[in-house]
C-alpha positions in Angstrom: 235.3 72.8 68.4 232.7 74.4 66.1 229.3 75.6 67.6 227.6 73.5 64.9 229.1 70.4 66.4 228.4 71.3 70.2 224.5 71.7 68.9 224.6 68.6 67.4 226.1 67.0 70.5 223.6 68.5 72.2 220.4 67.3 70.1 221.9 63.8 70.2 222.3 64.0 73.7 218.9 65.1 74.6 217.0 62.5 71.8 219.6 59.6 73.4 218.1 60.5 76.7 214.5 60.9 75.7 215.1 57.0 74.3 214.2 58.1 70.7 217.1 56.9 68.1 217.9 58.9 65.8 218.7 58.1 61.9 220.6 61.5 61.6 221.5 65.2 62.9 222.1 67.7 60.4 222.5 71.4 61.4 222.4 74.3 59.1 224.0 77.9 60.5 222.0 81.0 58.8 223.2 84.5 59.5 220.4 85.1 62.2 219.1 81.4 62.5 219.8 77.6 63.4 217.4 74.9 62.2 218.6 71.5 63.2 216.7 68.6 61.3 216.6 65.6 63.1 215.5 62.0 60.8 214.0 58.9 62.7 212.8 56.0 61.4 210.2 55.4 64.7 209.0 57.0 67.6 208.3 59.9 65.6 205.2 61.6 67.9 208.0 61.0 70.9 210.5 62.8 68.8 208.0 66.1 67.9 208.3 66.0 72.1 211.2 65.9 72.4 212.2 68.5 69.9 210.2 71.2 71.5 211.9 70.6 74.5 215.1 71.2 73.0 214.0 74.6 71.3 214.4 76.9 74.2 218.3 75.3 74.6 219.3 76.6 70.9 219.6 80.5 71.2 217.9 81.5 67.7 217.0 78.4 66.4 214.4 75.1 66.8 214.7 71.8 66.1 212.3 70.5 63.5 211.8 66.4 63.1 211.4 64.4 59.6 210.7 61.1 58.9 213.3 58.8 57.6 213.2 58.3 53.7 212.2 54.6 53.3 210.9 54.3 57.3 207.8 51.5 57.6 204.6 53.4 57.7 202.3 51.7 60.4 200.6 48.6 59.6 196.9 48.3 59.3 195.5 46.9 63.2 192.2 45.2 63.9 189.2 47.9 64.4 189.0 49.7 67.5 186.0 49.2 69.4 186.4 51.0 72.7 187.7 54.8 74.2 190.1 51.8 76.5 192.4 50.5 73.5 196.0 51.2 73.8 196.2 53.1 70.8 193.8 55.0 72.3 197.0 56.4 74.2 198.9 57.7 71.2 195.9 59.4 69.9 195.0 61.6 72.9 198.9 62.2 72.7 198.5 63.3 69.3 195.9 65.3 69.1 197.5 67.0 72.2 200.9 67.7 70.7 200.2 68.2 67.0 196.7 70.5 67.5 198.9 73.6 67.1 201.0 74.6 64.6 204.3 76.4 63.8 207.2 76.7 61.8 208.9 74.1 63.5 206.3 71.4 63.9 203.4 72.2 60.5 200.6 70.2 60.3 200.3 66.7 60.6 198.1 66.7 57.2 197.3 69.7 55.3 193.2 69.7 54.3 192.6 71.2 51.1 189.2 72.8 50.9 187.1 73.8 47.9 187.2 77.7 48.0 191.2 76.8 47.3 193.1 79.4 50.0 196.1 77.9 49.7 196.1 78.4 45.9 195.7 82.5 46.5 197.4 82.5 49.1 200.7 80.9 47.2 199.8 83.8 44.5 202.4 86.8 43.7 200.2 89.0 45.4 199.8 91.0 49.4 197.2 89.4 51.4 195.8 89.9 55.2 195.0 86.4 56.0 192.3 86.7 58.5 190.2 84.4 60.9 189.5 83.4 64.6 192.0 81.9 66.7 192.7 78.1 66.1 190.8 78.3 62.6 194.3 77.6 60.6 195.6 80.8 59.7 199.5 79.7 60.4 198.8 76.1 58.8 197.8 77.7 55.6 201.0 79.8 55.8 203.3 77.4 56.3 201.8 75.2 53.3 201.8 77.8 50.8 206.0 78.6 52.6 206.2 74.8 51.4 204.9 74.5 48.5 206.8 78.3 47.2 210.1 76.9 48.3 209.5 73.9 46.8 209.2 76.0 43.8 212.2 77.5 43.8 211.3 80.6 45.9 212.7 82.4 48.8 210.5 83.2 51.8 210.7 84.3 55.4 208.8 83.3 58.1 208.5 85.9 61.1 206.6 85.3 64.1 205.3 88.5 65.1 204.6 87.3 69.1 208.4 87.9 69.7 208.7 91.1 68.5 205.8 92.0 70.3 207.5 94.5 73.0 209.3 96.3 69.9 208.1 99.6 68.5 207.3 99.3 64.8 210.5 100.9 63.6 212.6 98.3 65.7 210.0 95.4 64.7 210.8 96.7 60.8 214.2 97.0 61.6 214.8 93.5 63.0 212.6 91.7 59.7 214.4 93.6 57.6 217.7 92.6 58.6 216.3 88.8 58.4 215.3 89.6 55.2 218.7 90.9 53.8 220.4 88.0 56.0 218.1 85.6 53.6 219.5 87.2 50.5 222.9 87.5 51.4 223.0 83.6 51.8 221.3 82.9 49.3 223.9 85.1 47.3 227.0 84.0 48.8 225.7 80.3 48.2 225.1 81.1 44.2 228.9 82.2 44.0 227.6 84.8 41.1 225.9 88.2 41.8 228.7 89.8 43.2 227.4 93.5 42.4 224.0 92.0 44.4 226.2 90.9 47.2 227.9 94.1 47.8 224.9 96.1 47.7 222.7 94.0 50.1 226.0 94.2 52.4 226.0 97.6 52.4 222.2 97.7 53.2 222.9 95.1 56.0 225.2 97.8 57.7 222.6 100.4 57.6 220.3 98.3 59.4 222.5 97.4 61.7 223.7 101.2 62.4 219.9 102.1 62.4 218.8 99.5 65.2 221.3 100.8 67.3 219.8 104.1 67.3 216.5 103.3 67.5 216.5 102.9 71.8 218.0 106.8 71.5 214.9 107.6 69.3 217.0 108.7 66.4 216.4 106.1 63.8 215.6 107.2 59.9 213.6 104.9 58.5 213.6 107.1 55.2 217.1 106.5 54.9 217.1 102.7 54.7 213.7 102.0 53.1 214.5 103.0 49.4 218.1 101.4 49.7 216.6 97.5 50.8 213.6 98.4 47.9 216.5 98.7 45.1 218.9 95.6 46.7 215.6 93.6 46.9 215.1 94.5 43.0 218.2 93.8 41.9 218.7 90.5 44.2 214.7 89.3 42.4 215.1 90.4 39.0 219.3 88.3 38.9 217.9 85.2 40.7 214.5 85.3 38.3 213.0 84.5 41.7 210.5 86.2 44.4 210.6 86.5 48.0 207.5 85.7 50.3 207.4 87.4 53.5 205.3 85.5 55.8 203.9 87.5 59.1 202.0 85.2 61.7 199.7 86.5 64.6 200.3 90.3 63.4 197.6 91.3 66.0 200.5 91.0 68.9 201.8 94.3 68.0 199.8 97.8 69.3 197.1 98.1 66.7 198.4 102.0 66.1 201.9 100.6 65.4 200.7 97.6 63.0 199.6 100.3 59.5 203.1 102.0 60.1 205.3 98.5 59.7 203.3 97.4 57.1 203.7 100.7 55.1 207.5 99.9 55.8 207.2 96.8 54.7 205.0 97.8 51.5 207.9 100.3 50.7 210.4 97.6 50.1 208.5 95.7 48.3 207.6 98.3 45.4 208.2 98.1 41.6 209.7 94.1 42.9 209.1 90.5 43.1 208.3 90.5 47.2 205.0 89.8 48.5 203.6 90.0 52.1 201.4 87.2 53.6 200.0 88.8 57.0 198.3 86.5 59.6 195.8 88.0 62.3 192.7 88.5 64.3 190.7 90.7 62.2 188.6 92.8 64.9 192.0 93.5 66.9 193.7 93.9 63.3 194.1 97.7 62.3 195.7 97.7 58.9 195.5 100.7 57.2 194.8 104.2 58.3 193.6 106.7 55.3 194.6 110.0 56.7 197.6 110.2 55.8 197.2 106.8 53.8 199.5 104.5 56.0 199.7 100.5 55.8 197.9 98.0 53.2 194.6 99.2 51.5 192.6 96.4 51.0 191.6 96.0 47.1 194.4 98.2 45.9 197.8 97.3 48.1 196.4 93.4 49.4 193.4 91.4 49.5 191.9 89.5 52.5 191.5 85.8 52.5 189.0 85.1 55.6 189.4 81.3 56.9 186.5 81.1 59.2 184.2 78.1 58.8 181.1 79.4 61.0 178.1 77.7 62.1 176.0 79.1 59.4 176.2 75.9 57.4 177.0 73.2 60.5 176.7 70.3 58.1 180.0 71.6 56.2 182.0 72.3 59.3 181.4 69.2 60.2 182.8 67.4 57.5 185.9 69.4 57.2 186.7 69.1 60.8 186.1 65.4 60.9 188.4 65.4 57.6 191.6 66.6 59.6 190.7 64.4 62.9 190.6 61.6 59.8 194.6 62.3 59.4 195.2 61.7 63.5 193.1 58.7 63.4 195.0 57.1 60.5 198.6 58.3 61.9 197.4 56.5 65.0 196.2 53.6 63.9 193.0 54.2 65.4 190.3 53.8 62.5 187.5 53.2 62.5 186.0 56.7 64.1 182.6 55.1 64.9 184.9 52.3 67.1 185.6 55.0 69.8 183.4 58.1 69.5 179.5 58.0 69.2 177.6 60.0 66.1 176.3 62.5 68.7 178.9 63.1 70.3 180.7 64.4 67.0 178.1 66.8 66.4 178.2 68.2 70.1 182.1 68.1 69.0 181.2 70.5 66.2 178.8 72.4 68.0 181.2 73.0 71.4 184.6 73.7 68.6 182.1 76.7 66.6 183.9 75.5 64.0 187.4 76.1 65.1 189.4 73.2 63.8 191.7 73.5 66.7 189.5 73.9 69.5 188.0 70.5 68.1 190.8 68.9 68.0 191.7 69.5 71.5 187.9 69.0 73.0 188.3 65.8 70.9 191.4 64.6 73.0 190.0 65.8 76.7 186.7 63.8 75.7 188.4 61.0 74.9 190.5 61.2 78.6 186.8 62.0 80.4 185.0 58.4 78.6 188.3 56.7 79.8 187.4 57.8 83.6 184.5 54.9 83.3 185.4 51.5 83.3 182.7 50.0 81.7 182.7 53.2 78.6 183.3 51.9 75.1 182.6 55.1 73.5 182.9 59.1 74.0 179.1 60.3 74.5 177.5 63.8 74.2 177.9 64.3 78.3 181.8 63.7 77.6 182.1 66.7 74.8 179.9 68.3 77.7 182.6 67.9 80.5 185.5 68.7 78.1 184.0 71.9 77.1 183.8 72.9 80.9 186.9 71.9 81.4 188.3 74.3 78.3 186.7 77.2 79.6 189.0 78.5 81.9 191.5 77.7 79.6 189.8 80.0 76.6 189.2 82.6 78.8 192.9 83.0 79.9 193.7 82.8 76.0 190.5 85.4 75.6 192.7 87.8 78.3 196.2 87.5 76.4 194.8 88.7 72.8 192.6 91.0 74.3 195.9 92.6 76.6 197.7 92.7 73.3 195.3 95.7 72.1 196.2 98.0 74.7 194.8 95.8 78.1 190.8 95.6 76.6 190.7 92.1 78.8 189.3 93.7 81.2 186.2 95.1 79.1 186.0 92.3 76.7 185.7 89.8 80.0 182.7 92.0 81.4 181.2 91.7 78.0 181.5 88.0 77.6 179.9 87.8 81.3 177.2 90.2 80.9 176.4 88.5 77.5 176.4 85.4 79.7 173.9 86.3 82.6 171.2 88.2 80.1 171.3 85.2 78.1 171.4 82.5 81.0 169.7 84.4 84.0 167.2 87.1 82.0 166.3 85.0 78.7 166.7 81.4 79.5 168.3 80.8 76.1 171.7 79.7 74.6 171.8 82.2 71.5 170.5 86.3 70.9 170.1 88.5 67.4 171.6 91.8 66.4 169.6 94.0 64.5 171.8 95.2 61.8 170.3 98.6 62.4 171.6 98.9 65.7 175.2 97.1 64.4 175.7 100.4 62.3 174.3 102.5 65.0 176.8 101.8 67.7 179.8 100.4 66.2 182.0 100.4 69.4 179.5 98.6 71.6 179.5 95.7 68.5 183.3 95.4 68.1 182.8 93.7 71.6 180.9 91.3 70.3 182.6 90.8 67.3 186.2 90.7 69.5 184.2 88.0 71.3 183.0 86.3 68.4 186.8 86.2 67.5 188.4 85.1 70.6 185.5 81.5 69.9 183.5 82.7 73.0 180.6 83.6 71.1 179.9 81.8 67.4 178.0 83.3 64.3 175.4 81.2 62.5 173.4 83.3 61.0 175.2 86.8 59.0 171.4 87.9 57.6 168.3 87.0 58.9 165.0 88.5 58.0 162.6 89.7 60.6 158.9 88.4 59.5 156.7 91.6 60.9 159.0 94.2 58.8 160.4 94.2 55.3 163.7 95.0 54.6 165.0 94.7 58.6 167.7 91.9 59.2 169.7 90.4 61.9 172.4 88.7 62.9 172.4 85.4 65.1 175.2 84.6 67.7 175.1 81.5 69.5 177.2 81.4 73.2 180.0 78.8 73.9 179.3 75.8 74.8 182.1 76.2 77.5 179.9 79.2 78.9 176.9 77.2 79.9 177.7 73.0 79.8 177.2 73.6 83.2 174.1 75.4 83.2 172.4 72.6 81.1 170.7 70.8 84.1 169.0 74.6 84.9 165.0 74.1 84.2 163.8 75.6 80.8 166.9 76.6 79.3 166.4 76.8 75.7 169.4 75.3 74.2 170.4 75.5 70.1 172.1 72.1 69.3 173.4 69.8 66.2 172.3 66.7 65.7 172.5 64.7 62.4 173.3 67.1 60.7 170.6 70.4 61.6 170.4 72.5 64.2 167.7 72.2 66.8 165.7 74.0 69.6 165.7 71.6 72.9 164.2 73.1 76.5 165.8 71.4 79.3 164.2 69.0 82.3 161.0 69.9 80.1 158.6 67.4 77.9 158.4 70.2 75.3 159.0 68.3 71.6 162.5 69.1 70.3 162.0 71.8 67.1 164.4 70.6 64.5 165.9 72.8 61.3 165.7 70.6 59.1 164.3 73.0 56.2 165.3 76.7 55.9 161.7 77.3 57.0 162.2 75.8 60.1 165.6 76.7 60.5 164.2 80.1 60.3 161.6 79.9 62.4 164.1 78.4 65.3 166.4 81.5 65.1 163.7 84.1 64.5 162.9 82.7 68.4 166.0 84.4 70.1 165.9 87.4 71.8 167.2 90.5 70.4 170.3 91.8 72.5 170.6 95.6 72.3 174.1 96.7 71.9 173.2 100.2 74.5 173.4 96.8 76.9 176.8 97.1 76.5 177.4 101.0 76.6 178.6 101.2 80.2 181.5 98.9 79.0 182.5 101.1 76.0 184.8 103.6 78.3 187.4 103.4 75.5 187.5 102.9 71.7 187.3 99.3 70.8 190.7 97.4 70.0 190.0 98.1 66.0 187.4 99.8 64.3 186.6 99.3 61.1 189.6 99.5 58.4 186.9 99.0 55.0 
């Protein structure tokens, strides 16, 4: 009995008990991987389920489900018009299940946007793909994997969260032997290339041989580095294709250890058609090291595409976010958007997300489950988005500790920052957002990669990257507003000064107060709101700084 067949059996077995029928089952063995694609013509959200159930029963592989060629797509239903429809249900389900992505499971609906990422990203050239967790980072990937093998190309996708307890040379060691199992399939498929196949077989061996010496400390990286360069060469230049490497959440590996792969890595792919795609948080990111030169040098080796969409211009982040919660509405069946969740309570949506398309998504969901707790509710208000965000905040600090333990146990610090952030803002200023002089940024550079560690972890959220100070030419700050999942809670405190979004500008509200509500609705006023915010001294955060923060700068 082959082992493809007792995979199968056990897919089928597993989707027969989960109720889901399946249309088909078709594994495919790769040297170092299974992928088992499983059609159905219905009950496709239930399927994605049960798939990722099933992933952690494969040893080295997932299961990944398609759609059925010629399946029904949903027909059009009558207009929602309450948070207590049934299709309500699937929604929340949705959102729940398909807010995150991977290479099993990609996004429901890619959203193109106008500065076209995807389109660089798909180009033959190194980048360091860079933004705040949630923002998108491994659903830009994956489309530009799609779209290059759709092409003709070859690519490899490498999560770098499992290797994460490797040393770089065993990390390097391990993608390269993915790499040259990629290219010896792809070889032994084309039934040509024989010199090709023979010399990337040879290279395999050395890999092999070299990861068994690496726990004894004795691996030569020099000795299989030039080797996989010229197979790689050879293997590009008979095929007339190129290779993309693709490396997700690159920030899970000790930020001393992350230049010396990628020099590896850059080694390999000299004087050839392979290209690296690297996916990270920038602040806990360190790339390149100049003495000696180690890694990728931004603007000679790889360029940095940067996917946040900030608060700086609200009005845009709102309409791409609501763009990608437009493909879960219409998968559901659940259109229109105004039948189920109020006007105002999108743009606290916006506001509480900072932009992050899937904290939004997710808030989005829990919102809709806090409306459904009333009886009489027939849509999601602002107090919902409110109770969701409260909800999600123990949830983003625990994520806040695990990428902040992943550059050498800074939780700790980072947590005492995000809390003594909180109380001078909260307790001392009675105010929901603070300035950096940009003085003071270049001043103390450790004490603001805290805050910019924060800013990346979505616990604090930039909206302004430049403002001018009236009283003295030529001096500028930056303007960080806190969570909303830091304070929801605090909003019933008296005089709290609060930055909000509503129809589409920010504005300045006080709390239990009959002080008029300041609204940005000109950059004048705009301005004039954020010129209002205290200015947070980063020598506030000095006693924290007992250690080097996770990255300093690499430009």
């Amino acid at each position: 009995m082959s082992v493809d067949f007792d995979i199968k059996a056990l897919v089928a077995r597993k989707f027969n008990e989960a109720g889901v029928l399946t249309d088909s089952i078709d594994v495919r063995t790769y040297p170092s991987e299974v992928i088992v694609i499983v059609h159905v013509s219905r009950d496709f959200d239930q399927a994605l389920r049960v798939a990722q159930d099933i992933d952690g029963l494969i040893e080295d592989g997932f299961v990944t489900v398609k759609r059925s060629k010629g399946s029904k797509t949903k027909k059009k239903g009558k207009k929602i018009t309450s948070v207590h429809d049934e299709r309500v249900d699937e929604l929340i389900e949705l959102l729940s299940a398909r807010s995150r992505t991977s290479e099993s499971q990609p996004s429901l609906r890619y959203v193109y946007d106008a500065d076209e990422r995807l389109k660089v990203a798909r180009s033959p050239r190194h980048h360091l793909v860079f933004g705040r967790r949630g923002v998108g980072k491994t659903a830009l990937l994956l489309e530009a994997k799609r779209l290059l093998e759709r092409d003709g190309d070859y690519t490899l996708w490498v999560n770098i969260h499992s290797l994460r307890g490797l040393r770089y040379e065993e990390a390097f060691l391990t993608i390269a032997q993915r790499l040259s199992d990629l290219v010896i399939g792809a070889l032994q498929g084309s039934g040509s290339m024989t010199g090709a196949l023979r010399m990337m077989a040879s290279v395999r061996e050395d890999l092999e041989s070299q990861l068994g010496l690496a726990s004894e400390g004795k691996v030569r990286l020099s000795r299989v580095v030039p080797k996989l360069q010229q197979a790689l060469s050879r293997f590009c230049m008979e095929a007339g294709s190129a290779i993309y490497v693709f490396l997700d959440d690159v920030h899970y590996l000790p930020p001393e250890d992350v230049p010396r792969l990628l020099d590896c890595l850059l080694g390999i792919t000299r004087d050839n058609e392979v290209w690296l795609k690297v996916a990270g948080i920038q602040h806990q990111t360190r790339w390149f090291v100049p003495e000696p030169p180690t890694g990728l040098q931004t603007g000679h080796d790889a360029s940095i595409i940067s996917l946040d969409v900030t608060l700086e211009k609200p009005e845009k982040a709102k309409e791409f976010l609501t763009s990608i919660l437009k493909g879960y509405l219409e998968e559901a069946n659940v259109l229109p958007l105004t039948g189920f969740l109020s006007s105002s309570a999108v743009d606290r949506l916006v506001l509480a997300s900072g932009g992050v398309p899937r904290d939004f998504l997710t808030l989005c969901a829990t919102s809709l489950q806090q409306a459904r707790q009333r009886a009489n509710a027939r849509l999601v208000g602002v107090q919902d988005v409110n109770n969701a965000a409260g909800i999600a905040a123990s949830t983003k600090l625990q994520e806040l500790e695990d990428d902040a333990a992943a550059a050498r146990g800074r939780s700790a610090a980072l947590v005492s920052t995000l809390h003594t952030t909180r109380e001078y803002l909260l307790n001392e200023q009675k105010i929901t957002f603070f300035k950096i002089d940009l003085r003071d940024k270049e001043e103390n550079p450790r004490e603001y990669g805290f805050i910019q560690a924060l800013a990346d972890l979505r616990m604090l959220h930039l909206i302004n990257s430049s403002l001018s100070d009236p009283h003295q030419a030529g001096r500028r700050s930056e303007v960080y507003l806190l969570d909303l999942s830091q304070y929801s809670g605090s909003r019933l405190k008296h005089h709290l000064r609060v930055l909000d979004f509503e129809k589409g500008h920010l504005v300045l509200k006080r709390t239990r107060s009959s002080d008029s509500t300041k609204v940005g609705d000109s950059p004048k006023k705009l301005m004039a709101i954020l010129r209002g915010g205290p200015i947070m001294e980063l020598a506030y955060l000095r006693k924290l700084c007992l250690e080097p923060t996770p990255v300093e700068s690499n430009l």
